[in-house]
C-alpha positions as CSV (number, residue, x, y, z in Angstrom):
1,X,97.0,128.7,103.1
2,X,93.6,129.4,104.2
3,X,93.6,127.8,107.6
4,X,90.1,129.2,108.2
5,X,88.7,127.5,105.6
6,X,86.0,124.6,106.8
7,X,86.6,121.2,105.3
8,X,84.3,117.9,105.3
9,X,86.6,116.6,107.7
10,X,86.7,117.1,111.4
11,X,88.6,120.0,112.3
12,X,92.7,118.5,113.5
13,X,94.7,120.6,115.9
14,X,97.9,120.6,113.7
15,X,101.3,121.6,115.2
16,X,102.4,124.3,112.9
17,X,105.6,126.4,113.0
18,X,107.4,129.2,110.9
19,X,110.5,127.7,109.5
20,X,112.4,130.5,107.6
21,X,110.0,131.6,105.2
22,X,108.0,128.9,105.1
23,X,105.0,127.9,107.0
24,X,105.2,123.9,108.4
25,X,102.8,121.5,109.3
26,X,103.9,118.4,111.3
27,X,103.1,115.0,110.1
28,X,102.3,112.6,112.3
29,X,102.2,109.9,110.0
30,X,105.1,110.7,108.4
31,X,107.1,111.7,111.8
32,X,108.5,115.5,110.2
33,X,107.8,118.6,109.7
34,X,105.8,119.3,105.9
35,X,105.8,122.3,104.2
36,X,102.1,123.3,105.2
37,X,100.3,123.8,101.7
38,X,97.1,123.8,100.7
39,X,97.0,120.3,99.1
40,X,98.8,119.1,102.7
41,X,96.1,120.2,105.1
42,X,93.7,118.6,103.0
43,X,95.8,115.1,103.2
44,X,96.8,115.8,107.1
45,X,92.9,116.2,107.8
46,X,91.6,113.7,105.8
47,X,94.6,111.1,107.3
48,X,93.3,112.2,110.9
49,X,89.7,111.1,110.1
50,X,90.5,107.7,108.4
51,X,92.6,107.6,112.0
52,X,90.2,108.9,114.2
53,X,86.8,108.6,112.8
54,X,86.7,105.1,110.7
55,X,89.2,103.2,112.7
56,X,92.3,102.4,110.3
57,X,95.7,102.1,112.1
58,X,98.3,105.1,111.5
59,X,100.7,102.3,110.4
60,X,98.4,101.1,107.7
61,X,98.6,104.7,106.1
62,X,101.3,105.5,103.6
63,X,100.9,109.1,103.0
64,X,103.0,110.9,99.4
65,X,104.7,107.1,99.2
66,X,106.3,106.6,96.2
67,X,106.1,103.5,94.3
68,X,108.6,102.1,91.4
69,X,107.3,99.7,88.9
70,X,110.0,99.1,85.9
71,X,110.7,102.5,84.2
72,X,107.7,104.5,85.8
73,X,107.8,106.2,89.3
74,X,104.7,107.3,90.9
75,X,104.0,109.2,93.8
76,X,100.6,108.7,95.9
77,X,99.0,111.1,98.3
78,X,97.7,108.8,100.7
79,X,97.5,104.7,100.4
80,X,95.2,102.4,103.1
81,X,96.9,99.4,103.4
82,X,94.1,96.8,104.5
83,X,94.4,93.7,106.6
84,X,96.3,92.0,104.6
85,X,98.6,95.2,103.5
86,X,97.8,95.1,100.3
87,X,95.6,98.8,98.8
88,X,92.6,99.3,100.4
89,X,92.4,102.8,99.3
90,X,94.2,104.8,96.9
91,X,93.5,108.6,97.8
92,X,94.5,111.6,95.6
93,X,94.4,114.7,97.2
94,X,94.0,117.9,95.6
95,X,93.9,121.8,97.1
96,X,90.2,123.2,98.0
97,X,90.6,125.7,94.9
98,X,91.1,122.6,92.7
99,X,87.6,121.2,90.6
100,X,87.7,117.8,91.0
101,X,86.7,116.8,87.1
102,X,87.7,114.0,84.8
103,X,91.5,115.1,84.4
104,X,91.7,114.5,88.5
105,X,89.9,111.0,87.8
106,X,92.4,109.9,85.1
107,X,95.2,111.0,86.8
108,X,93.7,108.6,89.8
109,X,93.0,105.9,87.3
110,X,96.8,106.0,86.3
111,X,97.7,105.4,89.6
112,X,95.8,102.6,90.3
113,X,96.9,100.8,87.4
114,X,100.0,100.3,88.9
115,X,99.2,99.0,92.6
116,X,95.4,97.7,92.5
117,X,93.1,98.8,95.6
118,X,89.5,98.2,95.8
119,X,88.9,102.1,96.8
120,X,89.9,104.8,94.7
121,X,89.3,108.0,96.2
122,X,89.7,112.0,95.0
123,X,88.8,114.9,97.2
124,X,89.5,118.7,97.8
125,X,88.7,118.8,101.1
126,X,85.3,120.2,100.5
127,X,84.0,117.1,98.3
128,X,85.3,113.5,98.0
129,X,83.7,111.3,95.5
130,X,84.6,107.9,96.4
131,X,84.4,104.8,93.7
132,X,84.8,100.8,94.6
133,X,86.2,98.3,92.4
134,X,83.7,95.8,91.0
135,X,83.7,92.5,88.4
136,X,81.3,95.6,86.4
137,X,84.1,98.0,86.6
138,X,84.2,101.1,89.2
139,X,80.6,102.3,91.0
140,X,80.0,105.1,92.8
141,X,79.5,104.6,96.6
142,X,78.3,107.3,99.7
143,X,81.1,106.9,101.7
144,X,84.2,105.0,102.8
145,X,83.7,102.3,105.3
146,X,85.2,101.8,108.3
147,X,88.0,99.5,109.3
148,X,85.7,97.3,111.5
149,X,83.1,97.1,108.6
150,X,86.2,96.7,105.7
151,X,87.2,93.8,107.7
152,X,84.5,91.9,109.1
153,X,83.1,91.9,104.9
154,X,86.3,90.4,104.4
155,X,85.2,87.6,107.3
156,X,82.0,87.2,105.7
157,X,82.8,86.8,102.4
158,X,80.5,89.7,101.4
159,X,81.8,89.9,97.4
160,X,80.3,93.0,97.2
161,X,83.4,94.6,99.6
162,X,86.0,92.2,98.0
Protein backbone atom coordinates (compact mmCIF):
# COMPACT_ATOMS: atom_id res chain seq x y z
CA UNK A 1 0.00 0.00 0.00
CA UNK A 2 1.10 3.12 -1.42
CA UNK A 3 0.73 5.42 1.52
CA UNK A 4 2.29 8.21 -0.53
CA UNK A 5 -0.18 8.22 -2.92
CA UNK A 6 -2.53 11.68 -2.80
CA UNK A 7 -6.22 11.06 -2.73
CA UNK A 8 -9.36 13.54 -3.18
CA UNK A 9 -9.67 13.37 0.40
CA UNK A 10 -7.96 15.31 3.01
CA UNK A 11 -4.99 13.76 4.11
CA UNK A 12 -5.92 11.49 7.89
CA UNK A 13 -3.21 10.78 10.30
CA UNK A 14 -3.98 7.03 10.65
CA UNK A 15 -2.53 4.99 13.56
CA UNK A 16 -0.73 2.15 11.75
CA UNK A 17 1.24 -0.74 13.19
CA UNK A 18 3.17 -3.98 12.02
CA UNK A 19 1.22 -6.88 13.22
CA UNK A 20 3.20 -10.04 12.25
CA UNK A 21 3.41 -9.75 8.70
CA UNK A 22 0.84 -7.66 8.17
CA UNK A 23 0.56 -3.95 7.98
CA UNK A 24 -2.72 -2.49 10.18
CA UNK A 25 -4.62 0.44 10.10
CA UNK A 26 -6.90 1.36 13.05
CA UNK A 27 -10.44 1.95 12.61
CA UNK A 28 -11.97 4.38 14.47
CA UNK A 29 -15.28 3.73 13.36
CA UNK A 30 -15.11 0.35 13.71
CA UNK A 31 -13.00 0.49 17.19
CA UNK A 32 -10.00 -2.31 15.88
CA UNK A 33 -7.21 -2.67 14.22
CA UNK A 34 -7.88 -3.48 9.96
CA UNK A 35 -5.65 -5.03 7.86
CA UNK A 36 -4.37 -1.73 6.08
CA UNK A 37 -5.10 -2.39 2.27
CA UNK A 38 -5.38 -0.46 -0.42
CA UNK A 39 -9.19 -0.58 -0.70
CA UNK A 40 -9.15 0.31 3.44
CA UNK A 41 -7.25 3.60 3.19
CA UNK A 42 -9.46 4.65 0.62
CA UNK A 43 -12.65 3.85 2.99
CA UNK A 44 -10.75 5.13 6.38
CA UNK A 45 -10.11 8.52 4.36
CA UNK A 46 -13.11 8.98 2.73
CA UNK A 47 -15.08 7.98 6.46
CA UNK A 48 -12.80 10.86 8.02
CA UNK A 49 -14.10 13.45 5.53
CA UNK A 50 -17.83 12.57 5.67
CA UNK A 51 -16.74 12.99 9.63
CA UNK A 52 -14.70 15.82 9.50
CA UNK A 53 -15.48 17.87 6.44
CA UNK A 54 -19.51 17.48 5.79
CA UNK A 55 -20.58 17.02 9.34
CA UNK A 56 -22.20 13.34 9.67
CA UNK A 57 -21.85 11.71 13.11
CA UNK A 58 -19.24 8.72 13.41
CA UNK A 59 -22.24 6.77 14.82
CA UNK A 60 -24.34 7.26 11.73
CA UNK A 61 -21.54 5.43 9.70
CA UNK A 62 -21.62 1.74 9.23
CA UNK A 63 -18.38 0.91 7.57
CA UNK A 64 -18.00 -3.20 5.69
CA UNK A 65 -21.63 -3.88 7.58
CA UNK A 66 -23.11 -6.73 6.44
CA UNK A 67 -26.70 -7.02 5.75
CA UNK A 68 -29.03 -10.34 5.48
CA UNK A 69 -32.08 -10.17 3.48
CA UNK A 70 -33.73 -13.92 3.11
CA UNK A 71 -31.06 -16.19 1.32
CA UNK A 72 -28.70 -13.26 0.16
CA UNK A 73 -25.86 -11.70 2.33
CA UNK A 74 -24.33 -8.58 1.30
CA UNK A 75 -21.52 -6.80 2.60
CA UNK A 76 -21.28 -2.83 2.23
CA UNK A 77 -18.20 -0.70 2.40
CA UNK A 78 -19.48 2.27 4.03
CA UNK A 79 -23.43 3.06 4.78
CA UNK A 80 -24.67 6.94 5.99
CA UNK A 81 -27.35 6.43 8.07
CA UNK A 82 -29.49 9.82 7.86
CA UNK A 83 -31.63 11.45 10.49
CA UNK A 84 -33.94 9.09 10.62
CA UNK A 85 -31.31 6.00 10.30
CA UNK A 86 -32.45 4.82 7.50
CA UNK A 87 -29.50 4.91 4.05
CA UNK A 88 -28.51 8.16 3.24
CA UNK A 89 -25.53 6.94 1.34
CA UNK A 90 -24.58 3.65 0.14
CA UNK A 91 -20.67 3.93 -0.62
CA UNK A 92 -18.57 1.26 -2.53
CA UNK A 93 -15.16 1.57 -2.19
CA UNK A 94 -12.65 0.33 -4.49
CA UNK A 95 -8.50 0.45 -4.53
CA UNK A 96 -6.88 3.59 -6.43
CA UNK A 97 -5.56 0.96 -9.20
CA UNK A 98 -9.24 -0.01 -9.71
CA UNK A 99 -11.23 1.91 -13.03
CA UNK A 100 -14.36 2.76 -11.77
CA UNK A 101 -16.58 1.49 -15.02
CA UNK A 102 -20.01 -0.01 -15.35
CA UNK A 103 -19.08 -3.48 -13.61
CA UNK A 104 -18.29 -1.17 -10.31
CA UNK A 105 -21.82 0.65 -10.97
CA UNK A 106 -23.73 -2.71 -11.14
CA UNK A 107 -22.21 -4.18 -8.44
CA UNK A 108 -23.37 -0.77 -6.51
CA UNK A 109 -26.82 -1.09 -8.08
CA UNK A 110 -27.05 -4.64 -6.55
CA UNK A 111 -26.44 -3.36 -3.38
CA UNK A 112 -28.89 -0.84 -3.23
CA UNK A 113 -31.55 -3.04 -4.18
CA UNK A 114 -31.49 -4.53 -1.08
CA UNK A 115 -31.48 -1.54 1.56
CA UNK A 116 -32.69 1.72 -0.48
CA UNK A 117 -30.66 5.07 0.09
CA UNK A 118 -31.12 8.15 -1.76
CA UNK A 119 -27.07 8.35 -2.46
CA UNK A 120 -25.24 5.90 -4.14
CA UNK A 121 -21.72 6.49 -4.24
CA UNK A 122 -18.44 4.66 -5.96
CA UNK A 123 -14.96 5.99 -5.64
CA UNK A 124 -11.19 4.99 -5.80
CA UNK A 125 -9.95 7.46 -3.89
CA UNK A 126 -8.79 9.52 -6.76
CA UNK A 127 -12.46 9.97 -8.34
CA UNK A 128 -15.93 9.53 -6.79
CA UNK A 129 -18.90 9.84 -9.07
CA UNK A 130 -21.81 10.31 -6.93
CA UNK A 131 -25.61 9.65 -8.19
CA UNK A 132 -29.05 10.64 -6.23
CA UNK A 133 -32.15 8.89 -6.35
CA UNK A 134 -34.98 10.52 -8.27
CA UNK A 135 -38.94 9.73 -9.30
CA UNK A 136 -36.69 9.90 -13.07
CA UNK A 137 -34.39 7.24 -11.83
CA UNK A 138 -30.58 8.04 -10.69
CA UNK A 139 -28.86 11.61 -11.90
CA UNK A 140 -25.56 12.57 -11.66
CA UNK A 141 -24.73 15.24 -9.03
CA UNK A 142 -21.18 17.37 -8.10
CA UNK A 143 -20.87 16.41 -4.83
CA UNK A 144 -22.26 14.95 -1.66
CA UNK A 145 -23.92 17.33 0.65
CA UNK A 146 -23.41 17.96 3.99
CA UNK A 147 -25.21 16.74 7.03
CA UNK A 148 -26.53 20.35 7.87
CA UNK A 149 -27.70 20.77 4.17
CA UNK A 150 -29.15 16.78 3.99
CA UNK A 151 -31.17 17.78 6.92
CA UNK A 152 -32.44 21.04 6.80
CA UNK A 153 -33.90 19.76 2.86
CA UNK A 154 -35.44 17.29 4.81
CA UNK A 155 -37.13 20.36 7.02
CA UNK A 156 -38.05 22.14 4.00
CA UNK A 157 -39.57 19.64 2.13
CA UNK A 158 -37.12 20.29 -0.73
CA UNK A 159 -38.30 17.01 -3.01
CA UNK A 160 -35.48 17.33 -4.94
CA UNK A 161 -33.18 15.97 -1.66
CA UNK A 162 -35.95 13.48 -0.64
Amino acid sequence: MDQALELIFPAVNLPMRWHGDQMQVWDAFRKKWIKAGPEEWVRQHLAHYLCNNLGYPAIRLLLEHKLDKGRHSRRYDLVVLGCDLTPLMLVECKAPTEKLGDEVWWQALCYQQQWAAVFLVITNGLEMKIQMRSESGWEPVAGLPTRDEWESALKTGDSARK
